[in-house]
VEXDREN-2710 file (C-alpha; in Angstrom, 1 decimal):
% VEXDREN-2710
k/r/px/py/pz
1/UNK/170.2/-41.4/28.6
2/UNK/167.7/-44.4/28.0
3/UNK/164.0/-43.8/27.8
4/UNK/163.7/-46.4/30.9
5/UNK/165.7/-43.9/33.1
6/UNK/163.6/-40.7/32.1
7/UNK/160.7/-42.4/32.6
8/UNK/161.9/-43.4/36.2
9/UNK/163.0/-40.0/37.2
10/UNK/160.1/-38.2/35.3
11/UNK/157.9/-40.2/38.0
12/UNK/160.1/-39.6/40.7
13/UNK/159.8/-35.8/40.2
14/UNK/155.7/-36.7/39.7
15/UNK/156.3/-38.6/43.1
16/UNK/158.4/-35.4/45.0
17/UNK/155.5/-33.3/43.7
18/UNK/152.9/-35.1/45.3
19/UNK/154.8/-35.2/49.1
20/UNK/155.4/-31.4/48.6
21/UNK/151.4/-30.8/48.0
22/UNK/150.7/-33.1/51.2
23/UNK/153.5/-31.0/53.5
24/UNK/151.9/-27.8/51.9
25/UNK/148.0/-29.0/52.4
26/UNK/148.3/-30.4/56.0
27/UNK/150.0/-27.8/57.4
28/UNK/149.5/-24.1/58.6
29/UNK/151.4/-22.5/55.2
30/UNK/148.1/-23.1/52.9
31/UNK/144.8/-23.6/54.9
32/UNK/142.6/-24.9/52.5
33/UNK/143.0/-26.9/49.5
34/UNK/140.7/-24.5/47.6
35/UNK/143.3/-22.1/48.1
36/UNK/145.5/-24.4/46.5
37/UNK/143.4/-25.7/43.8
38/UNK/143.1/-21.7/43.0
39/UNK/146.2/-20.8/42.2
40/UNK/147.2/-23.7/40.7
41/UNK/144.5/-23.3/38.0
42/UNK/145.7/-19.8/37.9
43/UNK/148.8/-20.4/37.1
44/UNK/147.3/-22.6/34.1
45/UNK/146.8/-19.0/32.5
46/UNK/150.8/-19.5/31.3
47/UNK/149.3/-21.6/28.3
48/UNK/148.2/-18.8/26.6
49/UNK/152.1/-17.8/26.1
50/UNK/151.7/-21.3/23.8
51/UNK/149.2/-19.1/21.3
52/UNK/151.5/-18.0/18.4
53/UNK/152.7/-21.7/18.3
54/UNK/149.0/-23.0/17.5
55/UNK/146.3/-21.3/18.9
56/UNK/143.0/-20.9/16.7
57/UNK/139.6/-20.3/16.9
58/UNK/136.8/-23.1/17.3
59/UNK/133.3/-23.2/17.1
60/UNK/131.1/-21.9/20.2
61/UNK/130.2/-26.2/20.9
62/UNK/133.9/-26.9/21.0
63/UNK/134.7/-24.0/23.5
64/UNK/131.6/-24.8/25.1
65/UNK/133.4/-29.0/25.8
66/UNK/136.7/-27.0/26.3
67/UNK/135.6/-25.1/29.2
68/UNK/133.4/-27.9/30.5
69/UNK/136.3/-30.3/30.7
70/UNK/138.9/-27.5/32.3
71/UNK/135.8/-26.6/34.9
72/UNK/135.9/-30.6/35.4
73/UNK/139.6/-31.4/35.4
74/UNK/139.8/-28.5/38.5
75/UNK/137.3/-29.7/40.7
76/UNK/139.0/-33.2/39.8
77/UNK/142.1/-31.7/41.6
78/UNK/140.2/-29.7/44.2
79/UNK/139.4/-33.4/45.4
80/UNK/142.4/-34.6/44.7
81/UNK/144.1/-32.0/47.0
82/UNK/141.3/-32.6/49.6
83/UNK/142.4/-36.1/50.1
84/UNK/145.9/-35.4/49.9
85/UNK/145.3/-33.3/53.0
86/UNK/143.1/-36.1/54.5
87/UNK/144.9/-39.0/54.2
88/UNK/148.5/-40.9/53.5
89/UNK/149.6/-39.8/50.0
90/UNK/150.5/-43.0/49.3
91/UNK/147.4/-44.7/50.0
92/UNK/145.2/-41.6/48.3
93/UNK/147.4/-42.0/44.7
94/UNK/146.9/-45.3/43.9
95/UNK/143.5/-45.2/44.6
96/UNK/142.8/-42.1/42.1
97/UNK/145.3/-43.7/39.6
98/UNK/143.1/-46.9/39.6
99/UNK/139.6/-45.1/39.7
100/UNK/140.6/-43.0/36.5
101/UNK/141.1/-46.0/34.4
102/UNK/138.0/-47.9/35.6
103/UNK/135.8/-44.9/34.9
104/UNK/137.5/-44.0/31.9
105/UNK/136.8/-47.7/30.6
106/UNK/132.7/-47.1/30.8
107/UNK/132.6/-43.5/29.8
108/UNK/135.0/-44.2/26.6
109/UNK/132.6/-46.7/25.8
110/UNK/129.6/-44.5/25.7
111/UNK/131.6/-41.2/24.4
112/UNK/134.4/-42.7/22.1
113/UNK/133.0/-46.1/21.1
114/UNK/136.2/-48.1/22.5
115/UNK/135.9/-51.4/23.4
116/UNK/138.7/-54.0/26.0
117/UNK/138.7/-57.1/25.3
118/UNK/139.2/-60.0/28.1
119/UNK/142.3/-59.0/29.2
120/UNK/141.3/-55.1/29.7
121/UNK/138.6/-56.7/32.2
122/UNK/140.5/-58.5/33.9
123/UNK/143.0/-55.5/34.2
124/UNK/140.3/-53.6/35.8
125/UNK/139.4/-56.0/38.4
126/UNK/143.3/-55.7/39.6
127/UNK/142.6/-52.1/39.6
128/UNK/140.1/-52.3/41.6
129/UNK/141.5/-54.7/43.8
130/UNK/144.4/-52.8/44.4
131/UNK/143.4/-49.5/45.0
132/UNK/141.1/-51.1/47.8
133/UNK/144.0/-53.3/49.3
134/UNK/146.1/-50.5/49.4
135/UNK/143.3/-48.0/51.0
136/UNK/142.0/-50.2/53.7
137/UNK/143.0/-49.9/57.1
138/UNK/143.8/-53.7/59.0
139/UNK/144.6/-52.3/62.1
140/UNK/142.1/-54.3/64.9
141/UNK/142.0/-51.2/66.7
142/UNK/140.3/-48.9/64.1
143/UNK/136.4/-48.8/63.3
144/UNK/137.3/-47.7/60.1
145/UNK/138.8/-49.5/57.3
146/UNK/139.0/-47.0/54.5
147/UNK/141.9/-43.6/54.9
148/UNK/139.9/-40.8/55.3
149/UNK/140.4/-39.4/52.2
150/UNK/139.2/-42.3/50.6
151/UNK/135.4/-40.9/49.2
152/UNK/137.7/-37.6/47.8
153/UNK/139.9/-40.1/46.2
154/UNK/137.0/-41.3/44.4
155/UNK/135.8/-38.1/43.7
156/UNK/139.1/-36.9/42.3
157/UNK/139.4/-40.0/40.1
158/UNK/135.3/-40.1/38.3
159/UNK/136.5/-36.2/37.6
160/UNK/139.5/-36.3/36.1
161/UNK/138.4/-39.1/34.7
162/UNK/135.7/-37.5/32.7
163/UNK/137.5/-34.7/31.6
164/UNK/140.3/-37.0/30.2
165/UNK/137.5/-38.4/28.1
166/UNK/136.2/-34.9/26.8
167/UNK/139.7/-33.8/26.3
168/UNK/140.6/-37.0/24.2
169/UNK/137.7/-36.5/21.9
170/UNK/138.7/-32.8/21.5
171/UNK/142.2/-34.4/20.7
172/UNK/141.0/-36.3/18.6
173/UNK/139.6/-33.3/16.3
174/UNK/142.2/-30.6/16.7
175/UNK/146.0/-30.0/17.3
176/UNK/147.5/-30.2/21.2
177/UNK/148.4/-26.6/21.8
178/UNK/145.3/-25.5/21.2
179/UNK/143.0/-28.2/22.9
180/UNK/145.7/-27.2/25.9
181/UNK/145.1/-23.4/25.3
182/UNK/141.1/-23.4/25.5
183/UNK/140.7/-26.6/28.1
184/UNK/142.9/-24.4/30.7
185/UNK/141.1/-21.3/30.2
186/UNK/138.0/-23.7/31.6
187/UNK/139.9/-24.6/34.4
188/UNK/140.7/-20.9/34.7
189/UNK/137.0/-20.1/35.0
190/UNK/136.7/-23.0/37.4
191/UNK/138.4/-21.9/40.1
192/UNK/136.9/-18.2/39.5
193/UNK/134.0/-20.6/40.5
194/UNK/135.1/-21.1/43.7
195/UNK/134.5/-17.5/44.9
196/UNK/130.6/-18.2/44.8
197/UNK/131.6/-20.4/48.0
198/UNK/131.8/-18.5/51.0
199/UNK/133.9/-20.7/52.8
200/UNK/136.3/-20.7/49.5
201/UNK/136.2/-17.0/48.8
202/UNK/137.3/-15.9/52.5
203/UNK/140.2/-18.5/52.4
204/UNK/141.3/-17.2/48.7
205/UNK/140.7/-13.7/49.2
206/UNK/142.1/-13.6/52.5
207/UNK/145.4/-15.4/51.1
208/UNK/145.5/-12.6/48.6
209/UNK/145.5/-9.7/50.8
210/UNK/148.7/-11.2/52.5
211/UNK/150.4/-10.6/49.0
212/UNK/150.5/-6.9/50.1
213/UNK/152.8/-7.5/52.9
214/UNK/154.0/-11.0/52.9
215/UNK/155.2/-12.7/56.0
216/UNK/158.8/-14.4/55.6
217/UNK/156.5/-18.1/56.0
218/UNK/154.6/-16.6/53.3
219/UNK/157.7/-15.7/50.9
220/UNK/159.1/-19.7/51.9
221/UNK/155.0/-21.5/51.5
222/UNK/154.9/-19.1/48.0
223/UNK/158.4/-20.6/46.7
224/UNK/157.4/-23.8/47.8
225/UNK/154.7/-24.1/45.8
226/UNK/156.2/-22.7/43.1
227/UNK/159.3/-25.4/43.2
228/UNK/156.3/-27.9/43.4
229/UNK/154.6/-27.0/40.4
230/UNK/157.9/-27.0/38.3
231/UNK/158.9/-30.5/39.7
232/UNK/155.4/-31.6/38.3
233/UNK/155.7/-29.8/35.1
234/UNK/159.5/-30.9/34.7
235/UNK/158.3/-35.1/35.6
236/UNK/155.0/-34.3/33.2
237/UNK/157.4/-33.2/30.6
238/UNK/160.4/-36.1/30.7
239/UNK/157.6/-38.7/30.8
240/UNK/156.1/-37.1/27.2
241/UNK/160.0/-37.1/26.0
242/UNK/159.9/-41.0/27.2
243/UNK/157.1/-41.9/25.2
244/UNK/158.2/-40.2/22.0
245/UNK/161.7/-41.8/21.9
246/UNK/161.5/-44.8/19.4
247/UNK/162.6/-46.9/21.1
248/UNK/160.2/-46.5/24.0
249/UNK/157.9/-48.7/24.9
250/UNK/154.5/-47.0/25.6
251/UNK/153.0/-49.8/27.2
252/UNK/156.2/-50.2/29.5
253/UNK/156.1/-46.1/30.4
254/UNK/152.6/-46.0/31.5
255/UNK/152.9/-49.3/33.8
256/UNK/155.7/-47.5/34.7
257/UNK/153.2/-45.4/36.6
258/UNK/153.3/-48.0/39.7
259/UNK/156.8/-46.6/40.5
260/UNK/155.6/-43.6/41.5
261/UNK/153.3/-45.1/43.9
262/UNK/156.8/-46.8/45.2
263/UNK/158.5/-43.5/45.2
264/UNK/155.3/-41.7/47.4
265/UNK/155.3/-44.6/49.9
266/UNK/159.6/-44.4/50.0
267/UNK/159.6/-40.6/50.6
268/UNK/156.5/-40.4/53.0
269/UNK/158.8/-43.3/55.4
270/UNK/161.6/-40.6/54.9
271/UNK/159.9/-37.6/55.5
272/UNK/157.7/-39.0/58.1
273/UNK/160.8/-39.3/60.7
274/UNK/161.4/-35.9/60.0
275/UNK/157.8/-34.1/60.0
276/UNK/155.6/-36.9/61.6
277/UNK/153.0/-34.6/62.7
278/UNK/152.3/-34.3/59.0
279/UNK/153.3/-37.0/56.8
280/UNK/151.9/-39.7/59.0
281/UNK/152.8/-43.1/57.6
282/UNK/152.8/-46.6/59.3
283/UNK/156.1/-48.7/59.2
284/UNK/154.9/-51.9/60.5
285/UNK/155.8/-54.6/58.8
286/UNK/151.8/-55.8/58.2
287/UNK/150.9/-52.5/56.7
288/UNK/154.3/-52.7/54.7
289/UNK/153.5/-55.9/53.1
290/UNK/150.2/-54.8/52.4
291/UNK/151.0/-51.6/50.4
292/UNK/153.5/-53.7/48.3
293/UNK/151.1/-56.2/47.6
294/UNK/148.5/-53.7/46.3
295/UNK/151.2/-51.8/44.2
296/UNK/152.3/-55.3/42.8
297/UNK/148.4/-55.7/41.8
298/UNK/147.7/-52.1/40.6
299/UNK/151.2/-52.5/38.3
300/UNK/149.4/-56.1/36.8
301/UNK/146.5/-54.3/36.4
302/UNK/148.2/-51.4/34.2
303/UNK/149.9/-53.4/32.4
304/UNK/146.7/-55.6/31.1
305/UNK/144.9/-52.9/30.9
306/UNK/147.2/-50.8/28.5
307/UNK/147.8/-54.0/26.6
308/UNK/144.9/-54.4/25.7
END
């Protein structure tokens, strides 16, 4: 099989992922996303089983960054899952996927010394253009213009953002098991954080309790998310494969990205027909046009932006 049809079906799994998390979040099988964000950082805990492979010690400064940017990269998805449950998934991805670049852009500049030339700009203006085409709302009738998950998209993107920059530089010092190991233990302690929440604990602790005698829903919302997290970690995986093949293109499998967005909007039409109380999506033809017009400028905007 060709690296271009991995990549595609990694981000189609990436894509399926992302519509199982929004069916889970906004309905009655997982009431909060902090519930979600929980476990899911929980289940991070699995990286440890990667120790014997490359696993060593590091100084305390190192562990210190390591847990800071897990602590970071889970509050990152604790917004992320909070706009999910908000707003259309495939208005909330595009804008996180162009808000992590553009922050990125300053922060490496400050923390990692990298520089983008002209063309890096100018791919960050179609980044921003786009993920605000695709987010606003043109409908006459509504007062507002941004989904309301919009302010947790940002949120999700300046976070994840700046733990991909401290994860990078501890990348850029160590091996990738290892920086994997210690940055998921941080996310670990980060949603142990969540307990000092009231709101939080009473959701997480009161999902745990059902563990003891699990309702047939719970048994079906508990494989769900399992099958969620393995369609993630399966896409995650194939698009690394992609990118080591040699004759991949890395440029072409990160641009690649916008097909995702394609593949959330495509599956949220499907499965809004089917669960509309949840996955609500618009099918008129003016909203239509104006999601593909923002992908078409996000995709521009990747591409000049990995280019350079």
């Amino acid at each position: 099989m060709s690296w271009l049809a991995i990549t595609i079906i990694a981000y189609f799994l990436l894509a399926l992922e992302i519509i199982l998390d929004k069916f889970l979040l906004s309905s009655k099988r997982v009431s909060h996303p902090s519930i979600y964000a929980f476990y899911s950082g929980t289940l991070g805990l699995f990286a440890i089983a990667f120790s014997p492979f490359g696993f060593h010690w590091i100084s305390y400064a190192k562990i210190f960054f390591s847990f800071l940017a897990g602590i970071i990269f889970i509050y990152g998805m604790l917004a992320l899952f909070f706009a999910i449950r908000k707003g259309e998934a495939s208005r909330v991805l595009p804008v996180v996927g162009a808000v992590i670049p553009i922050t990125a852009f300053f922060l490496a500049i400050f923390f990692l010394e990298e520089r983008l030339g002209g063309r890096g700009i100018l791919g960050i203006i179609f980044l921003i253009f786009g993920g605000l085409l695709i987010s606003f709302d043109l409908d006459k009738d509504r007062k507002r213009i941004f989904h309301q998950g919009f302010r947790a998209s940002l949120l999700a993107g300046f976070f994840l953002a700046l733990s991909a920059i401290f994860i990078k530089a501890l990348y850029n010092e160590d091996n990738f098991l290892n920086v994997f190991i210690w940055t998921r233990t941080g996310a670990f302690l980060g949603v142990l954080s969540f307990l000092l929440v009231p709101i939080w604990r009473k959701a997480i602790l009161g999902s745990l309790l059902k563990f003891k005698k699990p309702e047939k829903e719970g048994k079906k919302s508990g494989a769900s998310f399992i099958f969620a997290k393995t369609l993630g970690g399966s896409g995650s995986f194939l698009k690394e494969m992609a990118t080591s093949m040699t004759t991949a293109s890395v440029t072409i499998v990160n641009a690649l990205v916008s097909m995702e967005y394609v593949f959330i909007f495509l599956l949220s039409v499907i499965f809004s027909v089917w669960v509309p109380e949840i996955m609500k999506e618009k099918k008129d033809i003016k909203t239509v046009l104006q999601k593909i017009t923002a992908i078409a400028i996000i995709t521009l905007g990747l591409v000049l932006v990995s280019k350079s």
